[in-house]
MMTF fields as JSON, N, C-alpha, C and O atoms, coordinates in Angstrom:
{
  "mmtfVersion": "1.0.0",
  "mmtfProducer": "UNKNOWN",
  "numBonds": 347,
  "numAtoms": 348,
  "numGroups": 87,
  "numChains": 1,
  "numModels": 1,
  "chainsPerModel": [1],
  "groupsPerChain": [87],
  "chainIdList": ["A"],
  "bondAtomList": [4, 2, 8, 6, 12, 10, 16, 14, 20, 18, 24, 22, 28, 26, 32, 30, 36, 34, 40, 38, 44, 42, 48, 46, 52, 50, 56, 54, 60, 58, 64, 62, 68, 66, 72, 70, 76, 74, 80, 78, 84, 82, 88, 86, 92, 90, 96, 94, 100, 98, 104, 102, 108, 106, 112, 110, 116, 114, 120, 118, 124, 122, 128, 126, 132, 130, 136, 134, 140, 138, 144, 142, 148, 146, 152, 150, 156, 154, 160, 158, 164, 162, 168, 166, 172, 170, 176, 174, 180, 178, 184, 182, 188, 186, 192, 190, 196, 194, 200, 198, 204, 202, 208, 206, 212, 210, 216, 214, 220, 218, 224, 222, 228, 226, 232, 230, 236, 234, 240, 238, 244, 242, 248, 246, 252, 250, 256, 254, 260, 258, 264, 262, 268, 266, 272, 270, 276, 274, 280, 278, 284, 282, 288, 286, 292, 290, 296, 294, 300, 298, 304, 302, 308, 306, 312, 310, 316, 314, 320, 318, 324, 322, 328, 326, 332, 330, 336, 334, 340, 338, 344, 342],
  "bondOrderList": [1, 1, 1, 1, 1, 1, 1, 1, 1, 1, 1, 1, 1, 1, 1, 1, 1, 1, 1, 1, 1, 1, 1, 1, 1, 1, 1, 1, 1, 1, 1, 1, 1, 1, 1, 1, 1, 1, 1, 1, 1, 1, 1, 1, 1, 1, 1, 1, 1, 1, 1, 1, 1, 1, 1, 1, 1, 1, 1, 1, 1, 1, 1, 1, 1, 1, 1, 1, 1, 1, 1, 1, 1, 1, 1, 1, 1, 1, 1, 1, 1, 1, 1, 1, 1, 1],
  "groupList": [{"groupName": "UNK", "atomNameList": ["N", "CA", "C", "O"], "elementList": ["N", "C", "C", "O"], "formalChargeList": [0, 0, 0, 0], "bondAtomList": [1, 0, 2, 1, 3, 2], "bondOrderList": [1, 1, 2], "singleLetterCode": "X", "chemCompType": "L-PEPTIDE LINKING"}],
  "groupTypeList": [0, 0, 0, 0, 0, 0, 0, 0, 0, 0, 0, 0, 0, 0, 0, 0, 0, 0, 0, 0, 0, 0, 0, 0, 0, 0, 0, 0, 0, 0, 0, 0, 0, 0, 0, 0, 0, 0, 0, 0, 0, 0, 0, 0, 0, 0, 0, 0, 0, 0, 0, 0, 0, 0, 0, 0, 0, 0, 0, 0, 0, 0, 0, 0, 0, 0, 0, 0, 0, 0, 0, 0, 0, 0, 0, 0, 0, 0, 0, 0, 0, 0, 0, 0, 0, 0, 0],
  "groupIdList": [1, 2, 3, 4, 5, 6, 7, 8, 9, 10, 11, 12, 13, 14, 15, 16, 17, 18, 19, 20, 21, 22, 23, 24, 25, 26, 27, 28, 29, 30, 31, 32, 33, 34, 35, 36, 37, 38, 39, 40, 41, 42, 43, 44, 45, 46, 47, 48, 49, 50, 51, 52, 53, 54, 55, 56, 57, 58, 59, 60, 61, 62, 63, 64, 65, 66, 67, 68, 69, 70, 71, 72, 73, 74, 75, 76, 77, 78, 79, 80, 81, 82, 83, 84, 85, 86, 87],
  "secStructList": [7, 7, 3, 3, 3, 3, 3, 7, 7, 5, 7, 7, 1, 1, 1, 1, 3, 3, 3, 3, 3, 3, 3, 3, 3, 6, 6, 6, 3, 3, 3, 3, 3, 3, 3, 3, 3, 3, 3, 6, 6, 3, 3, 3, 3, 3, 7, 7, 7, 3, 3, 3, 6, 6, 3, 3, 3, 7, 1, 7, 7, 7, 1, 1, 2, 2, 2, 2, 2, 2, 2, 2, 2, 2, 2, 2, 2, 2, 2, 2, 2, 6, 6, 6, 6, 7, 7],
  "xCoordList": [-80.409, -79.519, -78.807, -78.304, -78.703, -78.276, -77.145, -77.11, -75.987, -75.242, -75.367, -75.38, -75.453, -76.052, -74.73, -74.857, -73.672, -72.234, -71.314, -71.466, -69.852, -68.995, -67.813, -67.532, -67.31, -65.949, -64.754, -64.458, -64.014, -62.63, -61.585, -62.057, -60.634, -59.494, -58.247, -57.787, -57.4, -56.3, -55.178, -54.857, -54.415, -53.497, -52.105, -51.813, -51.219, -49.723, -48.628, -48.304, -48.249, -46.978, -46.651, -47.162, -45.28, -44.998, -46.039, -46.058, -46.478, -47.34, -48.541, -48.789, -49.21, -49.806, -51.09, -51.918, -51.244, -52.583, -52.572, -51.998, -53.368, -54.189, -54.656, -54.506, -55.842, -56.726, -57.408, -57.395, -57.98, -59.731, -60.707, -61.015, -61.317, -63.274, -64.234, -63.945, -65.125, -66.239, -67.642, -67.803, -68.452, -69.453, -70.869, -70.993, -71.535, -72.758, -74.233, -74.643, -74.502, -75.606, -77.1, -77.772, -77.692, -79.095, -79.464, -80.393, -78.384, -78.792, -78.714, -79.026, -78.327, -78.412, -77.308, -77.249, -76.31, -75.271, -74.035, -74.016, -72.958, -71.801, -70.495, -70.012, -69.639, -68.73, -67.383, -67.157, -66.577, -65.189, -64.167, -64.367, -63.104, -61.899, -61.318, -60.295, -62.566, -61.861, -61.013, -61.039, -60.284, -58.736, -58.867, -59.445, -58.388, -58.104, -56.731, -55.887, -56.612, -55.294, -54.588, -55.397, -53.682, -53.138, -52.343, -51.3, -53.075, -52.467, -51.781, -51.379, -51.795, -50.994, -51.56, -50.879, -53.368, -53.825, -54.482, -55.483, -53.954, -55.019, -55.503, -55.035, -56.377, -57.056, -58.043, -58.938, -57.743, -59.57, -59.382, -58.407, -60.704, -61.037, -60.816, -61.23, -60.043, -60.129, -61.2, -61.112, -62.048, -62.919, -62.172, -61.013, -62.886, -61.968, -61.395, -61.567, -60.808, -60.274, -59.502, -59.133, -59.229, -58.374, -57.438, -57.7, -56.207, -55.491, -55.305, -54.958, -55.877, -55.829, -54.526, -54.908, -53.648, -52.424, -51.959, -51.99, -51.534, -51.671, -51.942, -51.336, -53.307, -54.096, -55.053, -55.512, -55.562, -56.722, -58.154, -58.296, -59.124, -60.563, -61.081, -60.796, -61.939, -62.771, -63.737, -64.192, -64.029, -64.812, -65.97, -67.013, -65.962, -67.283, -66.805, -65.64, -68.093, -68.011, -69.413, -70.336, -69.609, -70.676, -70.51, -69.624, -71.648, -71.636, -71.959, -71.709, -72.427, -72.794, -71.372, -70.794, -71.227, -70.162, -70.616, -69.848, -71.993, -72.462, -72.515, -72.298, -72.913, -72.488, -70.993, -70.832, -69.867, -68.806, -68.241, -67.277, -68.913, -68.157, -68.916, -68.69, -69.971, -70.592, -69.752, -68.926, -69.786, -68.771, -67.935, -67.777, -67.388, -65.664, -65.809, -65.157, -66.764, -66.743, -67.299, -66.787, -68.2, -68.638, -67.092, -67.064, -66.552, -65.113, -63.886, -62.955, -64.049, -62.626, -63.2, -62.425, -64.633, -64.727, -64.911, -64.856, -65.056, -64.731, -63.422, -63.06, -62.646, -61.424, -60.495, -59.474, -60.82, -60.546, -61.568, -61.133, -62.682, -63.132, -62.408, -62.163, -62.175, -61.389, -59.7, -58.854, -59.772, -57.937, -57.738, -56.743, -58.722, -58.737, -59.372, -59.301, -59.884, -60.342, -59.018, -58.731, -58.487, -56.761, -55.305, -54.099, -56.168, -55.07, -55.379, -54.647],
  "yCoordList": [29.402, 28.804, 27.627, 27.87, 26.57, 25.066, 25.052, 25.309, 24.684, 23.76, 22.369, 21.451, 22.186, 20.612, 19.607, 18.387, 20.112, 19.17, 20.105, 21.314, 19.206, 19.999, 18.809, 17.892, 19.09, 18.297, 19.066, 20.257, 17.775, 18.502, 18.39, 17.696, 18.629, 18.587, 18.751, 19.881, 17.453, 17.785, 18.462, 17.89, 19.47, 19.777, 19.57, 20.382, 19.128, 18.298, 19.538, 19.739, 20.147, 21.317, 21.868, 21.706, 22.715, 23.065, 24.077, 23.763, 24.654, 25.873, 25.698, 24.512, 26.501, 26.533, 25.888, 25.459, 25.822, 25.63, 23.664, 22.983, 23.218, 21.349, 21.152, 19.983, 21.952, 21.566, 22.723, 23.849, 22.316, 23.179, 22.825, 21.714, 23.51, 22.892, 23.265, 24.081, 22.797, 23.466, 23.432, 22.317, 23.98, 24.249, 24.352, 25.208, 23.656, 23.487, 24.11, 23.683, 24.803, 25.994, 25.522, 25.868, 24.968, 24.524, 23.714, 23.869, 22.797, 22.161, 23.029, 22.771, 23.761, 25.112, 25.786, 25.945, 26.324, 27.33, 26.219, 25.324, 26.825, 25.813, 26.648, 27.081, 27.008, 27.905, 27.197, 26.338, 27.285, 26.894, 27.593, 28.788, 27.334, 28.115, 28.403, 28.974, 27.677, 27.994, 26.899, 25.67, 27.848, 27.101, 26.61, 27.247, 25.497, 24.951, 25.307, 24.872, 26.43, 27.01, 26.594, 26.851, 26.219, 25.941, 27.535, 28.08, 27.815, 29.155, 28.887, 27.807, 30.179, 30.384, 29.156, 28.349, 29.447, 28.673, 27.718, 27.395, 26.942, 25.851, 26.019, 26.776, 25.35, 25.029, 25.986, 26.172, 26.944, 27.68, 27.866, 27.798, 28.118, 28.154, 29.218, 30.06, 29.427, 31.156, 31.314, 30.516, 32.449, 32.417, 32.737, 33.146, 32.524, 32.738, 34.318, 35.227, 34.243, 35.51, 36.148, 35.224, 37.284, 37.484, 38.62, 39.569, 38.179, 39.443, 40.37, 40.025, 41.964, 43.074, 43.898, 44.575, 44.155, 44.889, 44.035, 42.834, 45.265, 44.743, 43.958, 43.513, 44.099, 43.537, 42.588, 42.372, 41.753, 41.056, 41.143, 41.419, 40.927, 41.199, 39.645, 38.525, 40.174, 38.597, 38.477, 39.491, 37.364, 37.332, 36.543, 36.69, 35.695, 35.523, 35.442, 35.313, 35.549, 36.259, 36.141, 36.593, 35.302, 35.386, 36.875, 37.056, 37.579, 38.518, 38.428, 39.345, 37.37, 37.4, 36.438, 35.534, 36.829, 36.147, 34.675, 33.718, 34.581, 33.363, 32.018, 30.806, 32.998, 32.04, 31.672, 30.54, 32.55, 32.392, 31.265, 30.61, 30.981, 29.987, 28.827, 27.771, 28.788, 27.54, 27.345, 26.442, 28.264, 27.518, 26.765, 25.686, 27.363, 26.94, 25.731, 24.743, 25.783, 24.371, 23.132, 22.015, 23.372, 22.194, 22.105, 21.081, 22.542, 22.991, 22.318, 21.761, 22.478, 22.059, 20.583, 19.683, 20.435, 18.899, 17.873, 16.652, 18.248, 17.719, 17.281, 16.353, 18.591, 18.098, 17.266, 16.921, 16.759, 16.184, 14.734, 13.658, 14.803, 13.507, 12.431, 11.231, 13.337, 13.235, 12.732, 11.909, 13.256, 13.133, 11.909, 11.255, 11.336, 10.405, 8.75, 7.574, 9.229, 8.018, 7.861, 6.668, 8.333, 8.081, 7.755, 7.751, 7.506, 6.952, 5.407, 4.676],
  "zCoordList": [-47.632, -48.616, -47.95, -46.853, -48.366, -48.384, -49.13, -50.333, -48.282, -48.84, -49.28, -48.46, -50.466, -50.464, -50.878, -50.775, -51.27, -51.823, -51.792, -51.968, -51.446, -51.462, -51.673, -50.902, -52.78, -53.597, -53.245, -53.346, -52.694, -52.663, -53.587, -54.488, -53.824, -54.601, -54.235, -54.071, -54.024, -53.277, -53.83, -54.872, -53.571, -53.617, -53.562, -52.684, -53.842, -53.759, -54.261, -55.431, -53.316, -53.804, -52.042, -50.933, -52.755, -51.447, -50.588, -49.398, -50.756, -50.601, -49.432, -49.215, -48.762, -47.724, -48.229, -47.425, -49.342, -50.227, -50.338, -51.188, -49.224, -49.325, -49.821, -50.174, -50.54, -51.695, -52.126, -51.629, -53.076, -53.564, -53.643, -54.077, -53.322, -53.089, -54.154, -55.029, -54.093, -54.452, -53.908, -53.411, -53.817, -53.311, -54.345, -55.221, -54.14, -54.455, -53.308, -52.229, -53.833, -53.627, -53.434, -54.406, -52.659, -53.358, -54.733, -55.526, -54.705, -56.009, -57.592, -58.755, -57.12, -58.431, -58.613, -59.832, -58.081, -58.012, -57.472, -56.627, -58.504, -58.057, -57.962, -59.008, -56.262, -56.408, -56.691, -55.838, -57.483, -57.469, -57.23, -57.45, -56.853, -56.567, -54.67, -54.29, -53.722, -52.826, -52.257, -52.192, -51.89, -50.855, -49.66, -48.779, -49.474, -47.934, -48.058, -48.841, -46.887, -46.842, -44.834, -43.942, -44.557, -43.723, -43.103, -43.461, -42.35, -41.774, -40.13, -39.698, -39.424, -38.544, -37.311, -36.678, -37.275, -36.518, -36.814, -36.175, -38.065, -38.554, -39.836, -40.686, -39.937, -41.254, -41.346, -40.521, -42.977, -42.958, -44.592, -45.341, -44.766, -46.618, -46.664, -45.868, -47.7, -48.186, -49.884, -50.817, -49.848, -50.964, -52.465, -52.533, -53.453, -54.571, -54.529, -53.718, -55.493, -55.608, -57.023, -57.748, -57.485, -58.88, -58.291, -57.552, -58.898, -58.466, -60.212, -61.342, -59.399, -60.562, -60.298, -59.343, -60.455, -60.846, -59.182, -58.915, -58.273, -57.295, -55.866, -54.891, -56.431, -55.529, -55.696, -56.818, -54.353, -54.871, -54.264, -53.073, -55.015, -54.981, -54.682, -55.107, -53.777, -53.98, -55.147, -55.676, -55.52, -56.56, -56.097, -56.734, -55.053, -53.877, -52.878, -52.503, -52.215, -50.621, -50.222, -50.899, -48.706, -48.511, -47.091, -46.256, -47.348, -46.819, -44.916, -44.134, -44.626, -42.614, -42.188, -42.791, -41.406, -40.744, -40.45, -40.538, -40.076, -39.81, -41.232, -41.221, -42.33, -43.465, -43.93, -44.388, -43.85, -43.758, -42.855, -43.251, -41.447, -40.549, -41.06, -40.469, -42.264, -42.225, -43.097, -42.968, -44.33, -45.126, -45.196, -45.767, -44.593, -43.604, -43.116, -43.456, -42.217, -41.263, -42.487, -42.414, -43.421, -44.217, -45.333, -46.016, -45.42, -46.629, -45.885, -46.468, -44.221, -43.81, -43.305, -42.981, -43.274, -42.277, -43.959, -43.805, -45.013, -46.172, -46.713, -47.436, -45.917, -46.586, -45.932, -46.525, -44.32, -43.228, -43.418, -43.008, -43.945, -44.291, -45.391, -45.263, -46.495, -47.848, -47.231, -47.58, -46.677, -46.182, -45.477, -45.792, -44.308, -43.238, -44.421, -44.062, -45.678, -46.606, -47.319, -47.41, -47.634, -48.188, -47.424, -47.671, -46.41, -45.522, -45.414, -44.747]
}
């Protein structure tokens, strides 16, 4: 599976949350909703998610750790490309 595009969306509020992405799948599948979230050590995408009473569920998730850091790395070097063109 190929990442083939990934759109960012900037974010403007107080909140840990820089933008939202989306992800394009092989030309075919398009995920929306994840976060470029600014945490303790930096920048990382968090996947979508819904919160049910108390809690929240992901609603995607790639399952290997190894697809997870690609994500990430194509999601945060997008949103660091996107950021460095608006300056």
């Amino acid at each position: 599976m190929e990442i083939t595009e990934v759109r960012i969306f900037p974010f403007q509020g107080s909140s840990n949350v820089k933008a939202y992405a989306s992800l394009t799948l092989d030309d075919k599948v398009v995920v929306k909703g994840i976060r470029v979230v600014e945490g303790r050590n930096g920048l990382f995408a968090s996947m979508p998610s819904r919160k049910v009473k108390d809690d929240y569920y992901d609603i995607f998730f790639p399952i290997t750790a190894e697809m997870r850091e690609i994500i990430q790395e194509k999601v945060i070097e997008a949103y660091q490309s996107q950021k460095q063109k608006a300056v």
